[in-house]
C-alpha positions in Angstrom: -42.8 80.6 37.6 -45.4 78.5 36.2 -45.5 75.3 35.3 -46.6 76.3 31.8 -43.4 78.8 31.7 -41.0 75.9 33.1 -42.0 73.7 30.3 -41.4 76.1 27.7 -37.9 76.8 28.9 -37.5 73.3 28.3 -38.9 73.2 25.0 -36.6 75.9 24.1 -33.3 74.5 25.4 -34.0 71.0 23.6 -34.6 72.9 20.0 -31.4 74.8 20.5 -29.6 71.7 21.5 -31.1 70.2 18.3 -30.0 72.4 15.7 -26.4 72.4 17.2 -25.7 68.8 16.3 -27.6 69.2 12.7 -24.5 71.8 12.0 -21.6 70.4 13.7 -22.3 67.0 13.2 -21.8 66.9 9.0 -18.8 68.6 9.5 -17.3 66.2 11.9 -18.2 63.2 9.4 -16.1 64.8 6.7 -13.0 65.7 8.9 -9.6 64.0 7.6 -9.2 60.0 9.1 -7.3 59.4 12.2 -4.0 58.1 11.5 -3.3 57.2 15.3 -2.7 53.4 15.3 -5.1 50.4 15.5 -4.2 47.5 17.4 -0.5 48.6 16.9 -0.8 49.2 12.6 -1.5 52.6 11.5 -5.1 53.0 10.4 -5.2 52.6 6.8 -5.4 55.5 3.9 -8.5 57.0 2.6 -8.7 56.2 -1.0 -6.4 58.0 -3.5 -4.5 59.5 -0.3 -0.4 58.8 -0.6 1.7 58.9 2.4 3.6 61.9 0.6 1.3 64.0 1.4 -0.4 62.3 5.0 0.5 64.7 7.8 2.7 63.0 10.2 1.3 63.1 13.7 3.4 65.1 15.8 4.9 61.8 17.8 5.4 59.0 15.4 4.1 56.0 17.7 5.9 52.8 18.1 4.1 50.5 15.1 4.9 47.1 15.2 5.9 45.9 11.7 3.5 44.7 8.8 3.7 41.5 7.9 6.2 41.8 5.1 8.8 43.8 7.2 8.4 41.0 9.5 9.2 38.7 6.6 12.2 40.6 5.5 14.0 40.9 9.1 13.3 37.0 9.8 16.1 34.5 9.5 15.4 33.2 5.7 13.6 29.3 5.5 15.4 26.4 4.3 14.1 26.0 1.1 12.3 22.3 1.0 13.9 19.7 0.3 14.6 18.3 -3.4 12.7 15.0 -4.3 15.1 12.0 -4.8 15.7 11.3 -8.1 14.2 8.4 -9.1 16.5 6.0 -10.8 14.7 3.4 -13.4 16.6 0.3 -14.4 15.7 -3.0 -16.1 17.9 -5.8 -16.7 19.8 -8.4 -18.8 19.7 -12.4 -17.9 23.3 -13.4 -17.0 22.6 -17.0 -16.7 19.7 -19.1 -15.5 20.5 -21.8 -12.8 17.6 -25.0 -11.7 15.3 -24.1 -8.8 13.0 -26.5 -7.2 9.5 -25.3 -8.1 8.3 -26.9 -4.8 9.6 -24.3 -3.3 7.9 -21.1 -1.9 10.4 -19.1 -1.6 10.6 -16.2 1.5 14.5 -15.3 1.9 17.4 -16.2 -0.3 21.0 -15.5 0.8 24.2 -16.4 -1.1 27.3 -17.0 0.8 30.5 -18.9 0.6 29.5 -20.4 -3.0 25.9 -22.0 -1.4 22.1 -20.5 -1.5 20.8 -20.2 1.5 17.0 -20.4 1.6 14.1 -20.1 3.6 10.7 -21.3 2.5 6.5 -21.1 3.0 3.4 -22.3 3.9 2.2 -25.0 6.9 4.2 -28.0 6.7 6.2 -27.7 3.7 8.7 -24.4 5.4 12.2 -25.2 5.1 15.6 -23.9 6.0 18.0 -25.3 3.1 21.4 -25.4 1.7 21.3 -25.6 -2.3 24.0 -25.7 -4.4 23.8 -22.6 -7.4 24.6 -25.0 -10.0 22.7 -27.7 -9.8 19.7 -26.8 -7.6 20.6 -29.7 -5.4 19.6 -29.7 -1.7 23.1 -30.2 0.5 21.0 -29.6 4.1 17.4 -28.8 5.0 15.8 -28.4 8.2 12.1 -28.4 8.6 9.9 -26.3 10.7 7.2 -27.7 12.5 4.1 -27.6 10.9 2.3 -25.1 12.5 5.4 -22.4 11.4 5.0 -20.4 7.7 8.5 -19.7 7.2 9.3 -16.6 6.3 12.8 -14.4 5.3 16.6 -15.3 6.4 18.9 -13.5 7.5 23.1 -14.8 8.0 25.1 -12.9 10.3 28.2 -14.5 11.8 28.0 -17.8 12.3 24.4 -17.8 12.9 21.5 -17.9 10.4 17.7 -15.5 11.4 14.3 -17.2 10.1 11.1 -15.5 10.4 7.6 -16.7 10.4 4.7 -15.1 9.0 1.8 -14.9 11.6 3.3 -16.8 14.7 5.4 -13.7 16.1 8.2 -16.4 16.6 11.3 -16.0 14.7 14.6 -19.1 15.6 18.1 -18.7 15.4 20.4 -21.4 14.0 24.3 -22.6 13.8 25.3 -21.6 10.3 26.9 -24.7 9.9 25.0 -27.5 11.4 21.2 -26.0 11.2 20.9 -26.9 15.1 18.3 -24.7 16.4 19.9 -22.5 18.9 17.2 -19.7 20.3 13.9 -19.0 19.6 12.4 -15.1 19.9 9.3 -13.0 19.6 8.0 -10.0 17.9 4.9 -8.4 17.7 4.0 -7.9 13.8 3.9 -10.1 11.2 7.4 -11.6 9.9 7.9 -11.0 6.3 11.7 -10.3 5.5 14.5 -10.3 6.5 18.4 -8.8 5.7 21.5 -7.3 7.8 23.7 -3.9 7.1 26.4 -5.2 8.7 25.4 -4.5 12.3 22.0 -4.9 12.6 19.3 -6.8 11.3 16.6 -5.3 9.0 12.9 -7.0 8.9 10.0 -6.2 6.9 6.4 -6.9 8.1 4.4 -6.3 5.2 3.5 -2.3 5.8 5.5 0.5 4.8 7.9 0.3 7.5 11.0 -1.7 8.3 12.7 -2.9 11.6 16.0 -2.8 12.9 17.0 -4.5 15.3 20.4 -5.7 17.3 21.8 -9.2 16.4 22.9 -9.9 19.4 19.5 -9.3 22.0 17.1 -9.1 18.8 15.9 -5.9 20.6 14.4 -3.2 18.4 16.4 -0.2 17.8 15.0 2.0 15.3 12.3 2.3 12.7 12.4 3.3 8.9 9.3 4.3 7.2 9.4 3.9 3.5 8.1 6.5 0.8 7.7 6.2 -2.8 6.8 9.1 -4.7 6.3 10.7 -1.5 3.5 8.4 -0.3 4.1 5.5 2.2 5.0 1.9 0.3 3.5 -1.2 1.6 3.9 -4.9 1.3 7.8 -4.7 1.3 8.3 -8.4 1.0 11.7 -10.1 0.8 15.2 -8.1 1.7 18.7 -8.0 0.8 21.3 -4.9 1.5 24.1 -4.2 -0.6 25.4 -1.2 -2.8 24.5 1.4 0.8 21.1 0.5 0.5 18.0 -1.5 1.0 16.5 -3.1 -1.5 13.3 -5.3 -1.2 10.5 -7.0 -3.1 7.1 -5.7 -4.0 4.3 -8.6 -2.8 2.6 -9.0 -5.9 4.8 -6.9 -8.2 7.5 -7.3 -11.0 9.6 -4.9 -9.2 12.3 -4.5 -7.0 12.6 -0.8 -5.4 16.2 0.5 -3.6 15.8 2.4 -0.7 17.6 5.2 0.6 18.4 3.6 4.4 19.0 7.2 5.9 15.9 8.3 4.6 13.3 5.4 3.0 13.1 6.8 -0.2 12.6 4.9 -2.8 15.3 6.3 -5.0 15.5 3.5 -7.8 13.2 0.9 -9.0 14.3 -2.6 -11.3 11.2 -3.6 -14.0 11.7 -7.6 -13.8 8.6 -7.9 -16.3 9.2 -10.4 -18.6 12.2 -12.2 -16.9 10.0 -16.0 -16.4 10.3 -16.2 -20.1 14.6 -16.3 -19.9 13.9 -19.5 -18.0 12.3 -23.4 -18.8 9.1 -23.7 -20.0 6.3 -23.6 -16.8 4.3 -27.0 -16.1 2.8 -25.9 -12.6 1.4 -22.8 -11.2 3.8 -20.2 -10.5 3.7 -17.6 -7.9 5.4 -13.8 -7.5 8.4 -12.7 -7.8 10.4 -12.9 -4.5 14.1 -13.6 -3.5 16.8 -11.8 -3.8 20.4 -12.5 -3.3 23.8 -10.8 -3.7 27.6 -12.2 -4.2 29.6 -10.0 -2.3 32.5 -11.2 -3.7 32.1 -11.3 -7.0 28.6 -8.5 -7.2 26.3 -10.9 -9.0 23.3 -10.5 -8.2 20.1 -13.2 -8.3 16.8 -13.4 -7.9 14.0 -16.0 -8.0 10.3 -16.3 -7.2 7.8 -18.6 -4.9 8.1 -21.8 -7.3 9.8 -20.7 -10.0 11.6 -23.2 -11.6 15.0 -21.1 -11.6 16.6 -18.6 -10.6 18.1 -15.6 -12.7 21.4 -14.2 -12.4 21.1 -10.7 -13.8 22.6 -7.4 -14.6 20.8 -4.3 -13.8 20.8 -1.8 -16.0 20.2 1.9 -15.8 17.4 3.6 -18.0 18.9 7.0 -19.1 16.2 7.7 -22.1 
């Protein structure tokens, strides 16, 4: 053959190859959707299609299941926990007893019929013994100058004082003040309570400290939440009625605290209470101190130089 013949062979084959495709090809487009399975799901339905009337394939492959079958054959979630109730209470003055108004006040325990009480700033911290009714000092010992004295703490025979900013905290005889130990800790000191075996300390952030009496070694932490966001500058401490309960720097209020979980699950509004007391002729400053009577369940607090301190009933708000 030619070359001219070869070439239109050629020619011929390619037109017929052409006009194949242009008649198969629309009819391929159009064919009914693959229902074999795409990355292990069925391919989904053309639009108005039901599964009533879908021809099964002929082997139903093994599908893994959708999300919501997955959902209904898991083990059911806890359902989230329910917010603490948060308790409101305000109060009623019991009785108003003298408090020296020199005093900055950081801790305040009652025990045995006496106020124990700890004191601030450089050169004018304390450790004292005052008697409720008078306000009379019975025994004070006096840190050295370069100490800010911070909460108390009594358990046993011994009595815990903390200082603010020198990471040094001294242990004394209950009885005679004598200075027995001195230890270290790596945040600031604020203050200070007991739950019966260990020793609770507040540094001024949203969490507190326990620690063991005995060795002072920490044990666990407590982070505490109000309304479900971390509260800070938990000041002063005491621990009675199962739980924590702690001043607010710079706030009329004293919160309880859940000690299993540091919720804030109640909350005391002290506005107002300076006005139950004497008339002011210095400079007061916030509301901190806060002391329980085991015995009897009265309950006191005071503030840094306040001129008393306020025995009180605390009183649920149900409205």
């Amino acid at each position: 053959m030619s070359r001219r013949t070869n070439l239109l062979i050629i020619g011929l084959a390619i037109l017929i190859l052409v006009v194949a495709v242009a008649v198969v090809l629309p009819q391929w487009r159009s064919a009914t959707p693959s229902t074999a399975p795409v990355n292990g799901y069925p391919a989904p339905m053309a639009a108005g299609e039901s599964t009533a009337t879908a021809t099964p394939p002929a082997q139903t492959p093994t599908v893994a299941p959708t999300p919501a079958a997955a959902a209904d054959q898991a083990s059911p979630l806890p359902a989230p926990p329910t917010p603490a109730t948060l308790r409101r209470y305000t109060y009623r003055v019991v009785n108003v007893l003298p408090h020296d108004p020199n005093a900055f006040t950081q801790g305040l325990v009652y025990a045995d019929g006496i106020f124990y009480e700890g004191t601030g700033r450089n050169g004018q911290s304390w450790l004292r013994k005052v008697e409720p009714a008078t306000g009379a000092v019975l025994q004070q010992h006096d840190l050295e100058e370069q100490y800010f004295g911070e909460g108390i703490a009594l358990f046993g025979d011994k009595i815990y004082q903390l200082t603010w900013q020198s990471n040094t905290g001294f242990v004394y005889d209950k009885e005679s003040f004598a200075e027995l130990s001195r230890f270290a800790y790596p945040t600031e000191g604020w203050g200070l309570t007991d739950n019966g075996s260990e020793l609770i300390m507040s540094d001024g952030t949203a969490t507190l400290y326990f620690w063991e009496p005995e060795t002072l070694q920490e044990t666990r932490r407590l982070d505490v939440t109000y309304q479900g966001e971390p509260l800070v500058r938990l000041n002063e401490l005491e621990y009675f009625d199962d739980a924590i309960w702690a001043n607010v720097w710079q706030s009329d209020a004293i919160v309880r605290i859940d000690p299993a979980t540091g919720v804030v699950d109640g909350l005391v509004d002290l506005r107002g209470l300076l006005n139950y007391g004497p008339a002011l002729t210095a400079p007061v400053d916030v509301l901190n101190g806060i002391a329980y009577d085991e015995a009897t369940g009265r309950l006191f607090v005071t503030g840094k130089l306040w001129p008393a301190v306020f025995e009180i009933e605390v009183i649920e708000v149900t409205q």
